[in-house]
C-alpha positions as CSV (number, residue, x, y, z in Angstrom):
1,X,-6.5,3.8,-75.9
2,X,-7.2,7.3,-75.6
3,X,-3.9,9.7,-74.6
4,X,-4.2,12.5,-72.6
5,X,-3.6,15.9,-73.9
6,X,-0.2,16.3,-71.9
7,X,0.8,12.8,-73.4
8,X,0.0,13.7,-76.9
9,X,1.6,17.3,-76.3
10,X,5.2,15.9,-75.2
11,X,5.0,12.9,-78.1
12,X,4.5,16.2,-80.7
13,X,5.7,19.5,-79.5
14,X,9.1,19.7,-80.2
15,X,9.6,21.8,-77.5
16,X,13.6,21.3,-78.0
17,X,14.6,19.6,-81.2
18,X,15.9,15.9,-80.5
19,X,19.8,15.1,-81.3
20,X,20.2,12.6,-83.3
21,X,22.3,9.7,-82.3
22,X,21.6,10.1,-78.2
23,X,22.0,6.9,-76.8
24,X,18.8,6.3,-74.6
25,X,19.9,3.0,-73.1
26,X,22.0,4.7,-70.9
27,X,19.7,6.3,-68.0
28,X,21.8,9.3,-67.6
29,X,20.8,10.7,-71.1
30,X,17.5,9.5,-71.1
31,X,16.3,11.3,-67.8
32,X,18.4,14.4,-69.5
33,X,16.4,14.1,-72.6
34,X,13.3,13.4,-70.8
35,X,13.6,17.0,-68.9
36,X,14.3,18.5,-71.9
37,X,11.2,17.3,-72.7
38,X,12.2,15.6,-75.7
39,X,9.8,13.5,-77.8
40,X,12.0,10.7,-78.9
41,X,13.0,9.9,-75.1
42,X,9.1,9.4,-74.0
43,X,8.6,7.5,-77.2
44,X,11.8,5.6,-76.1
45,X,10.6,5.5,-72.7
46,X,7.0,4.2,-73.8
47,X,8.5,1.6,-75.6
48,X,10.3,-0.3,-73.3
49,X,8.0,0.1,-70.4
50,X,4.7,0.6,-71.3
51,X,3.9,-3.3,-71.5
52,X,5.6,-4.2,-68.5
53,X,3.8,-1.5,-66.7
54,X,0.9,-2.9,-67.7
55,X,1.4,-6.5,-66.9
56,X,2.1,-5.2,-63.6
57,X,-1.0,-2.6,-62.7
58,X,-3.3,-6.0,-63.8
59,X,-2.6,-7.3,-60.8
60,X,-3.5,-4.3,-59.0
61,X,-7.4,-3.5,-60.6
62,X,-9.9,-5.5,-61.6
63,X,-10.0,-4.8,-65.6
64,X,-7.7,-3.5,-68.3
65,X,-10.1,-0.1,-68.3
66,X,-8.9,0.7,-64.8
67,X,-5.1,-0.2,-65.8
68,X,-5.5,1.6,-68.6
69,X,-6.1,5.0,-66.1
70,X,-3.5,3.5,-64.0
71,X,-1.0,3.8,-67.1
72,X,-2.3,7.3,-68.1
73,X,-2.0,8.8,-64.4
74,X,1.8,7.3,-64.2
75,X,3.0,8.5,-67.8
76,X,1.4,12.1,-66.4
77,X,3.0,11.7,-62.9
78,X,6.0,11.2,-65.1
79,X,6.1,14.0,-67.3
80,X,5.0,16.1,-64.0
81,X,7.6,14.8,-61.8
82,X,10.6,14.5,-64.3
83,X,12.6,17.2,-63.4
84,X,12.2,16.6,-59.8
85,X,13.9,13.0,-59.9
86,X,17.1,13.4,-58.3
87,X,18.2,9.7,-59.7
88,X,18.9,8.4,-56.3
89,X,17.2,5.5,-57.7
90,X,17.2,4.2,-61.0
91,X,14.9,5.5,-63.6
92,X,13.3,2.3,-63.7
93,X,12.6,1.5,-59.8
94,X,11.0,5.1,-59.9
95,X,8.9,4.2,-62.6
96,X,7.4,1.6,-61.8
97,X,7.3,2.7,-57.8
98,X,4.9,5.6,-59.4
99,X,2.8,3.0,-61.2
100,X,2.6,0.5,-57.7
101,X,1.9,3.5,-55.9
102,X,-1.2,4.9,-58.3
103,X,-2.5,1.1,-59.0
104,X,-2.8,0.3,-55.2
105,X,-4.6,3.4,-54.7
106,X,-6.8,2.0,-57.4
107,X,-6.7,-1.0,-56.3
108,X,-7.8,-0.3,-52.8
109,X,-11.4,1.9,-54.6
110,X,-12.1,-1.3,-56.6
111,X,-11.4,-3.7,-53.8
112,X,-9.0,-5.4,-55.5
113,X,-6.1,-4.6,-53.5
114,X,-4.9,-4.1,-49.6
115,X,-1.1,-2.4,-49.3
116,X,1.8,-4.1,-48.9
117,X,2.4,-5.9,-45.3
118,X,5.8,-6.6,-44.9
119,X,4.8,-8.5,-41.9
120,X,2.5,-11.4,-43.6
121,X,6.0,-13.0,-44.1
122,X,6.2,-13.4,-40.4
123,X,2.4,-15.6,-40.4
124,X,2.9,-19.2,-39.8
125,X,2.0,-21.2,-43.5
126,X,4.0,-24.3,-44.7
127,X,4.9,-23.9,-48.4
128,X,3.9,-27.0,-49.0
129,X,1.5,-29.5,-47.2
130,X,4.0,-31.3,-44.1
131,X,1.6,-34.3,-44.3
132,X,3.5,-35.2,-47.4
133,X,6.7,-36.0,-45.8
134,X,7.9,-39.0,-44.0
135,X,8.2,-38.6,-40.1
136,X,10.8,-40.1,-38.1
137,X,14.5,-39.7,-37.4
138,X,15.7,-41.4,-40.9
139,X,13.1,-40.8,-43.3
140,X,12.7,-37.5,-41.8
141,X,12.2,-34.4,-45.1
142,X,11.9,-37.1,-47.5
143,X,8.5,-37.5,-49.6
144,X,6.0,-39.8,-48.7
145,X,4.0,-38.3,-51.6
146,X,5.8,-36.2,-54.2
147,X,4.6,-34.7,-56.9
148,X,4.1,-36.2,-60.4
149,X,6.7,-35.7,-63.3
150,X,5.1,-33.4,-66.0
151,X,5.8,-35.0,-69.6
152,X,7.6,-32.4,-71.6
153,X,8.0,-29.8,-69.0
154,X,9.9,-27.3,-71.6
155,X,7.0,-27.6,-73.8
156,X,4.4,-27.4,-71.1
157,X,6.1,-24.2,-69.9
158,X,5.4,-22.9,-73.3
159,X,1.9,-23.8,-73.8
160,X,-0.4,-21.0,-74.0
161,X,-2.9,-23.0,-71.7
162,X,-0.8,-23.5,-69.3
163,X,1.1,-20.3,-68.9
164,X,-3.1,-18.6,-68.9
165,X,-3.8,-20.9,-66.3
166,X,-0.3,-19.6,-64.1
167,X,-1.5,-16.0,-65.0
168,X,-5.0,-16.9,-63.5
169,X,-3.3,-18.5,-60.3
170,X,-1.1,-15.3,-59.6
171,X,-4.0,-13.3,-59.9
172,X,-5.7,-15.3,-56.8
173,X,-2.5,-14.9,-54.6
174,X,-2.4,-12.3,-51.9
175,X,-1.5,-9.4,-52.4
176,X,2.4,-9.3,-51.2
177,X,3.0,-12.9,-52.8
178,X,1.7,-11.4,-56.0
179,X,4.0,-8.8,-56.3
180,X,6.9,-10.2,-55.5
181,X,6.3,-13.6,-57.9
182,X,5.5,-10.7,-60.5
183,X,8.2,-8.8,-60.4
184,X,10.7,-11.2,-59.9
185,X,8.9,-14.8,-62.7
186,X,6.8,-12.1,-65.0
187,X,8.8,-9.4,-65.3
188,X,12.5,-10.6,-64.4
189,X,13.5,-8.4,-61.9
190,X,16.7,-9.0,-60.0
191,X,16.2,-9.3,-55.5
192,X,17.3,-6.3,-54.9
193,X,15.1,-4.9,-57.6
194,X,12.7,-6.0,-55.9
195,X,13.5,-5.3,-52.5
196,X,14.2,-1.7,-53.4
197,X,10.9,-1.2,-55.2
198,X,9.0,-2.6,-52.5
199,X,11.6,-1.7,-49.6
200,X,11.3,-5.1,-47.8
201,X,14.7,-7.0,-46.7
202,X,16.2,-9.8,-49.1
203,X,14.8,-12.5,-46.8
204,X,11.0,-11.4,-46.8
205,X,11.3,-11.5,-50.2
206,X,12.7,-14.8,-50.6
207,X,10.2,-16.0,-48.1
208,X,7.2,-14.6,-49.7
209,X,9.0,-15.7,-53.7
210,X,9.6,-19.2,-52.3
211,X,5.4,-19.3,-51.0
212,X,4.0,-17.7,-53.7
213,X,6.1,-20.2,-56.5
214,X,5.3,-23.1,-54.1
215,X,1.1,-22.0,-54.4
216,X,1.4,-21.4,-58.5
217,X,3.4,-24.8,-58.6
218,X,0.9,-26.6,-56.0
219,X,-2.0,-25.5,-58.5
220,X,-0.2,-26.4,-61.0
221,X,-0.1,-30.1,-59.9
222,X,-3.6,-29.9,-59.4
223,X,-4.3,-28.9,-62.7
224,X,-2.7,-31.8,-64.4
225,X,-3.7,-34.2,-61.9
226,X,-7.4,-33.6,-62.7
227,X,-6.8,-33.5,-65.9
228,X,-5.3,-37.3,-66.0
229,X,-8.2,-38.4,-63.9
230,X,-10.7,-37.5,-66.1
């Protein structure tokens, strides 16, 4: 990938000379050294984010060319903006709310993406299909049909089949469901990372967590169930 200018500048312009020693995992000193326009801190900061960042602006645009301008636009929005970030937020939520904000707007010119609606979690859709539970007073929430036991789940979890074909299926979920089962399954952020980043209340995002899980897990039955009857 090619850097921008500014990007290659603050990695090799010792513009002030690093201490040695800073501890970078705190946020405090990192934002410090980051105004200061230390190298070492974007290196630092590069490091533990650029991945996730990217994992995360895939779901936004169409190819990794377009996240790849996604990733260079928030790295420059971050060097710009540095000295304006008033830490009222953590260094990460900012971070990555620059990256959602620049990938929808890309997102939106590629037609891969609509903005968040809050309000989808209010639409009417069953997590899972009712005609598979038992009707009736005393059999009533019970499976008629359950789903089939995976052999090995641990291992399946781990297979690199399956975990592309879960990658594939998160790709196809709308748009809100996507980010939060991203943020919360692929990337491991906490609910109220989540609700902070995307400002949405704890119980939209457990609704939209619990459909978007249910629709990967759904497919996921599929999957395994076609591939026993053939």
């Amino acid at each position: 990938m090619g850097w921008h200018p500014d990007c290659v500048a603050w990695l090799c312009a010792r513009t002030i000379r690093p201490v040695a020693g800073l501890d970078f995992s705190d946020d405090g000193v990192l934002v410090k050294a980051l105004a200061a326009r230390d190298p070492d801190a974007f290196a630092h900061l590069l490091d533990r984010y650029h991945a996730p960042l990217m994992r995360l602006a895939l779901q936004y645009v169409p190819s990794r060319a377009v996240a790849d301008e996604v990733l260079q636009e928030t790295w420059l929005a971050v060097i710009d903006g540095i000295d304006r970030f008033e830490q009222r937020s953590s260094l990460k939520t900012w971070l990555y709310r620059i990256l959602v904000n620049i990938a929808r707007s890309h997102g939106v010119k590629e037609n891969r993406s609509i903005p968040f609606a809050a309000t989808a979690v209010l639409e009417e859709e069953p997590a899972v299909d009712p005609h598979r539970f038992r009707r009736g007073l005393r059999a009533r929430g019970a499976w008629k049909r359950p789903p089939h036991p995976w052999s090995e789940p641990e291992q399946r979890a781990l297979d690199a089949e399956t975990l592309e074909f879960i990658f594939s299926v998160v790709e196809r979920l709308p748009p809100d469901h996507r980010e939060v089962i991203t943020m919360r399954d692929l990337l491991g952020w906490s609910a109220v990372e989540v609700c902070d980043m995307l400002e949405v209340t704890d119980a939209n995002q457990r609704v939209l967590l619990h459909r978007a899980r249910s629709k990967v897990r759904a497919s996921l039955e599929r999957h395994y169930d076609d591939g026993r009857a053939s």
